[in-house]
KEKE-3310 file (N, C-alpha, C; in steps of 0.2 Angstrom, whole numbers, plus 5000, padded with zeros to 4 digits):
npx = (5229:5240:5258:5263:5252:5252:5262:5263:5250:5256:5265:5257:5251:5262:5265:5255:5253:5268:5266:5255:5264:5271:5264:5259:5271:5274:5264:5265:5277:5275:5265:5273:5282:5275:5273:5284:5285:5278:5283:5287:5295:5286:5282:5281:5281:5283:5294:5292:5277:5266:5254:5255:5257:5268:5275:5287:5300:5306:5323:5327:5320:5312:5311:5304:5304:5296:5303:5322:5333:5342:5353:5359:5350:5338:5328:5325:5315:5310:5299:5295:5279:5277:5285:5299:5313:5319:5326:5342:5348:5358:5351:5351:5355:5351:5349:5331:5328:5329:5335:5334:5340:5334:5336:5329:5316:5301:5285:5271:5265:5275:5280:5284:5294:5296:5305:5310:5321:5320:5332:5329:5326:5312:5304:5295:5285:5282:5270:5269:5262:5265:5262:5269:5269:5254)
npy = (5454:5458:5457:5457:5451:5440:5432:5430:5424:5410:5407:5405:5394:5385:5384:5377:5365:5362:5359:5350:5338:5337:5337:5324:5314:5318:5310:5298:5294:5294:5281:5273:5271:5270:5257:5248:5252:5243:5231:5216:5202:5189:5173:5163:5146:5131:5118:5103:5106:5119:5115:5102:5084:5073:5057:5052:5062:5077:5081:5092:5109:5121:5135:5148:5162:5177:5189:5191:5189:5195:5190:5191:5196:5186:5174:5159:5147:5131:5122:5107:5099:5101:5111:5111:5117:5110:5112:5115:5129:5142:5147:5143:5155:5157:5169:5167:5159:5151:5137:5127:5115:5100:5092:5080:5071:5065:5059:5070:5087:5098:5118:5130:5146:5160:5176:5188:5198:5208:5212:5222:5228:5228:5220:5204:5194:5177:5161:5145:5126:5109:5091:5078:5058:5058)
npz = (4761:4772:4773:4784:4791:4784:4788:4803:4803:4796:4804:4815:4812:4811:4824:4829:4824:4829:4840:4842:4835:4848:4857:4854:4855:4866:4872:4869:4874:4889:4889:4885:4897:4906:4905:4905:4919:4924:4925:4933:4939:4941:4944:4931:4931:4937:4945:4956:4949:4952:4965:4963:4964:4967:4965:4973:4985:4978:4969:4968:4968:4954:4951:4937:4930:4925:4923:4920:4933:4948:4956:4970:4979:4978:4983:4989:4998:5005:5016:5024:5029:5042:5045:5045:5037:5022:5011:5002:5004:4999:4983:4966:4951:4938:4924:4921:4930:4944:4955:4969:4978:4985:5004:5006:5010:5018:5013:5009:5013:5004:5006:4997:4998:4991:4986:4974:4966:4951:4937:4932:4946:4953:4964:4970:4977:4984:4987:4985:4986:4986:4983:4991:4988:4990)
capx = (5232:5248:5263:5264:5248:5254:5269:5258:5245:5259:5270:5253:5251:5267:5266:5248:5258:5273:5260:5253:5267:5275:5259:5258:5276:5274:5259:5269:5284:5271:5263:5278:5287:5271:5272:5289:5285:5274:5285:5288:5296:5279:5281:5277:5279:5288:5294:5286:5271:5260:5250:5255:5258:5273:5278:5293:5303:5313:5331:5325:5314:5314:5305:5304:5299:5295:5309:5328:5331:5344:5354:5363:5343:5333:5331:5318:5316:5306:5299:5290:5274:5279:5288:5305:5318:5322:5330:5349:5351:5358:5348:5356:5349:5356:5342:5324:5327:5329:5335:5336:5342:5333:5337:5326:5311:5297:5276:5266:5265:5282:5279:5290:5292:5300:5306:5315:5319:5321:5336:5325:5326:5305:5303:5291:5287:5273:5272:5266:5264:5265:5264:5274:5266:5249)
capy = (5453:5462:5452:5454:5447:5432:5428:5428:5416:5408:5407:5401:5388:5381:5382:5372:5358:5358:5360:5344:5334:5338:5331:5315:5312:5316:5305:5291:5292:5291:5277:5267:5272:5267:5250:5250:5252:5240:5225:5212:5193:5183:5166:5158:5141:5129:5111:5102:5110:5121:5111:5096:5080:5067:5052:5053:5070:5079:5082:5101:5112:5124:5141:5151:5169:5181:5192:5189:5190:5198:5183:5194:5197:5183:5167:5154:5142:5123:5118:5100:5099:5104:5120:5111:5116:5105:5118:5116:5133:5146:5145:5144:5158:5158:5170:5169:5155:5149:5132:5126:5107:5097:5088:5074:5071:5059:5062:5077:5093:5104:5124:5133:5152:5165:5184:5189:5206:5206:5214:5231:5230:5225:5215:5201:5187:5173:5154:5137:5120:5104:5086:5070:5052:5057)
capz = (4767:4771:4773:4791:4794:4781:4792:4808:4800:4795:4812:4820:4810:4812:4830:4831:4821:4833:4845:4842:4837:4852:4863:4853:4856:4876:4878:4865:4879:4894:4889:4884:4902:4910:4902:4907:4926:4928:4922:4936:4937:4939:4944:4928:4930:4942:4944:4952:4947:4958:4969:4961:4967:4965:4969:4978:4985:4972:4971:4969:4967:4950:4947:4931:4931:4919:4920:4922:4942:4952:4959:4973:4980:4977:4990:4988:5006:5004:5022:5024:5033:5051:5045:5044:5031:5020:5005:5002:5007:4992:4976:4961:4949:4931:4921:4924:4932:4951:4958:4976:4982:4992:5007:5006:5014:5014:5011:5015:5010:5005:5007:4994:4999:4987:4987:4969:4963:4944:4935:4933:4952:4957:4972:4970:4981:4983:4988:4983:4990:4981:4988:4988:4989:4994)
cpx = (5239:5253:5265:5260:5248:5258:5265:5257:5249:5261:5263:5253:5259:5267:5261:5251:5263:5270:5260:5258:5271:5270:5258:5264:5275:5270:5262:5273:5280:5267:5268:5281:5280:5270:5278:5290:5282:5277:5290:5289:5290:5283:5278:5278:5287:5290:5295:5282:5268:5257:5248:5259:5261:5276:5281:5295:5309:5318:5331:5320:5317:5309:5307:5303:5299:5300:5315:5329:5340:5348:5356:5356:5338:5334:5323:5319:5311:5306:5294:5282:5272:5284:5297:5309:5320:5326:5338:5354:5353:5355:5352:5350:5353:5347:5335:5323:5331:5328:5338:5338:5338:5335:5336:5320:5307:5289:5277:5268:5270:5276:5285:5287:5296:5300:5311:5315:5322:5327:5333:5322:5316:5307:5295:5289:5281:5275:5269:5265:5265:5266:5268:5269:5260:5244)
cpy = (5456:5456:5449:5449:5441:5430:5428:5424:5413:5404:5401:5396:5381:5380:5377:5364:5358:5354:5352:5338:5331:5333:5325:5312:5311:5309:5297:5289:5290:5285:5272:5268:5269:5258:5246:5247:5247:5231:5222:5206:5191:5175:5162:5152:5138:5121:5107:5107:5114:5116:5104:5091:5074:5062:5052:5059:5070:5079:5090:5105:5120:5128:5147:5155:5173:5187:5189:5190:5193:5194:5187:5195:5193:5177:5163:5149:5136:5121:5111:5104:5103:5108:5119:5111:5111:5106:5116:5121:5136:5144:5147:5148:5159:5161:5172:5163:5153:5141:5133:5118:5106:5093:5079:5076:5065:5065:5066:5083:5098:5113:5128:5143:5158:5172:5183:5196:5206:5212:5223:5234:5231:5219:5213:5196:5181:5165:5150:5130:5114:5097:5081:5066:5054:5059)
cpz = (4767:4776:4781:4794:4790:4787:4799:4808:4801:4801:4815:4820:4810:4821:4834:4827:4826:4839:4848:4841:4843:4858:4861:4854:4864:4879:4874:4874:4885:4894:4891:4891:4907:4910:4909:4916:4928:4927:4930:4937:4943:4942:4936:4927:4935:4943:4951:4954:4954:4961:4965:4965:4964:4968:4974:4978:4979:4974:4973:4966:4961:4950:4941:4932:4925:4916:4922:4931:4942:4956:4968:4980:4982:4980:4989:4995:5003:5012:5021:5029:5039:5049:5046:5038:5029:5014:5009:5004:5000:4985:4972:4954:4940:4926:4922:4926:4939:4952:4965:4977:4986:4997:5007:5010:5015:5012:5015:5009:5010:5003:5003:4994:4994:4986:4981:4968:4957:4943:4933:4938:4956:4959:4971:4975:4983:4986:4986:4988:4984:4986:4986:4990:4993:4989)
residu = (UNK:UNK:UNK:UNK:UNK:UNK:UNK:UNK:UNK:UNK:UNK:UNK:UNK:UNK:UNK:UNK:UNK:UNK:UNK:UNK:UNK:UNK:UNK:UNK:UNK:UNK:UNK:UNK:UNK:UNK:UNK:UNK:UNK:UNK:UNK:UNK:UNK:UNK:UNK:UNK:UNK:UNK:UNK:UNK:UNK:UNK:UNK:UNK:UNK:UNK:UNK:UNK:UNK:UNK:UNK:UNK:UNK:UNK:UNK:UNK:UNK:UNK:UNK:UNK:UNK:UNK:UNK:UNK:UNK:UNK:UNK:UNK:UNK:UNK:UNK:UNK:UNK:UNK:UNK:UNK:UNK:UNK:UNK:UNK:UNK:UNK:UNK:UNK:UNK:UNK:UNK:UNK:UNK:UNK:UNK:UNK:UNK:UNK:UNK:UNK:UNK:UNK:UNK:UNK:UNK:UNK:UNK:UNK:UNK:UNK:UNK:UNK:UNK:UNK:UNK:UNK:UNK:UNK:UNK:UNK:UNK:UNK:UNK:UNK:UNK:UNK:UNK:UNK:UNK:UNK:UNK:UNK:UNK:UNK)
# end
């Protein structure tokens, strides 16, 4: 084989190697950016509970989420029965975590509504109920 066609071989060979390292790095990056994309604050858990029922009305209503949140963005409301607020009005947001004050109320069914947008800017939102004395 003459030298040139070594160094060819050669070259080729090195280029099917970068080749490939080069496409297992891209589809590394697009996996992890895909991941990345799809990360949302979740409701994961709330006080009181989802469609749970409590003695008496709370002082306030707590929701956790899955990511950190956006305080500046995010609002949660608590109506009674008949559609009347009963929320304090500004939520207090420290984290992955959201409280609101309640007014008071008595029995029946409160309606808690939420819109968050997490610190890597998705917009979520969703509601619950939960009863008192019933």
């Amino acid at each position: 084989m003459s030298p040139m066609s070594a160094l060819k071989l050669r070259m080729g060979l090195i280029s099917r190697v970068h080749f490939r390292t080069l496409t297992a790095i891209a589809a590394l990056v697009l996996v992890l950016a895909t991941g990345a994309a799809h990360a949302h604050a979740r409701l994961d858990h709330a006080e009181p509970g989802v469609g749970k029922t409590v003695a008496s009305p709370p002082q306030e209503v707590t929701l956790w989420f899955t990511e950190k949140l956006e305080s500046a963005f995010s609002t949660v409301t608590v109506t009674n029965g008949v559609g009347e607020r009963v929320d304090g009005g500004k939520a207090r947001i420290s984290g992955d975590r959201m409280s609101v004050p309640l007014k008071g109320g008595g029995a029946g069914t409160y309606h808690v509504n939420w819109h968050v947008i997490s610190v890597d800017t998705h917009t979520t939102d969703g509601s619950f109920t939960f009863q008192v004395g019933q």
